[in-house]
C-alpha positions, 0 to 999 in steps of 0.5 A, spaced: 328 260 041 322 264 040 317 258 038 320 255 045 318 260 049 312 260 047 311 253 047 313 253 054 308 258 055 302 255 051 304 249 056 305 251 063 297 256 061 293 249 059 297 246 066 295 250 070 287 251 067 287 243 067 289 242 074 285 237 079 282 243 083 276 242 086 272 248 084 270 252 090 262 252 091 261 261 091 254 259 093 254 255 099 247 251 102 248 255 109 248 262 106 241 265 107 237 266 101 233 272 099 225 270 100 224 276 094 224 277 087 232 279 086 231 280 078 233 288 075 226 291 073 227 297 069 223 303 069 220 303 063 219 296 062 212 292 063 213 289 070 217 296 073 213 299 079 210 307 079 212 312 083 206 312 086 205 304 088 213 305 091 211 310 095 204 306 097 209 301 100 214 305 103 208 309 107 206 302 109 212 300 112 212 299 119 218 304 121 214 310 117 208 308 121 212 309 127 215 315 125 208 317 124 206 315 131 211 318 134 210 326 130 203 326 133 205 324 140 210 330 139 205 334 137 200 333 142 205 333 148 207 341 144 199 342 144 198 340 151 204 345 153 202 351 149 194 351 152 197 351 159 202 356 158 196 360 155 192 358 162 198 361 166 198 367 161 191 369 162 192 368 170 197 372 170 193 378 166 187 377 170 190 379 177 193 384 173 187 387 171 185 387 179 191 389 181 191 396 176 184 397 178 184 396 185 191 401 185 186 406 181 179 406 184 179 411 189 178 409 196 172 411 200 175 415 205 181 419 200 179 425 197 181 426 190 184 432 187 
């Protein structure tokens, strides 16, 4: 009995294996290629890329430089912003000044104590 199920069994496995099927096609002529290098490259090997040459790239990137860009646009807007508030500060400070020695100077006609 057990010689038949495992004929049986032997039987419907070559069956299914040996079926007509056509087989699927897992990469299909419309799928996009990559127009890259795909291979895995380790580190410590002959063709690995350095830290410093992977940096070089990422730096030269067009959304690095961007990014760069929008920083410095940033950084001039805040300058720009900084210098006239010290404008208006030193305004401020100036007619202060005038005010406190006009209200300290005496005038001609008072007499002081």
């Amino acid at each position: 009995m057990k010689n038949l199920f495992f004929v049986f069994f032997v039987f419907t496995i070559a069956a299914v294996s040996c079926s007509k099927k056509e087989p699927q096609d897992l990469y299909p002529e419309e799928s996009p290629k990559a127009n890259y290098d795909t291979t895995a490259v380790d580190s410590f090997s002959s063709g690995a890329t350095s830290v410093d040459v992977a940096r070089q790239i990422r730096m030269s990137s067009k959304k690095y430089q961007d990014s760069l860009k929008e920083v410095l646009k940033i950084q001039e807007q805040e300058k720009k912003i900084q210098q006239e508030l010290e404008k208006e500060n030193k305004k401020k400070a100036e007619e202060d000044k005038k005010q406190n020695t006009a209200e300290t100077t005496p005038k001609a006609g008072e007499k002081t104590e």
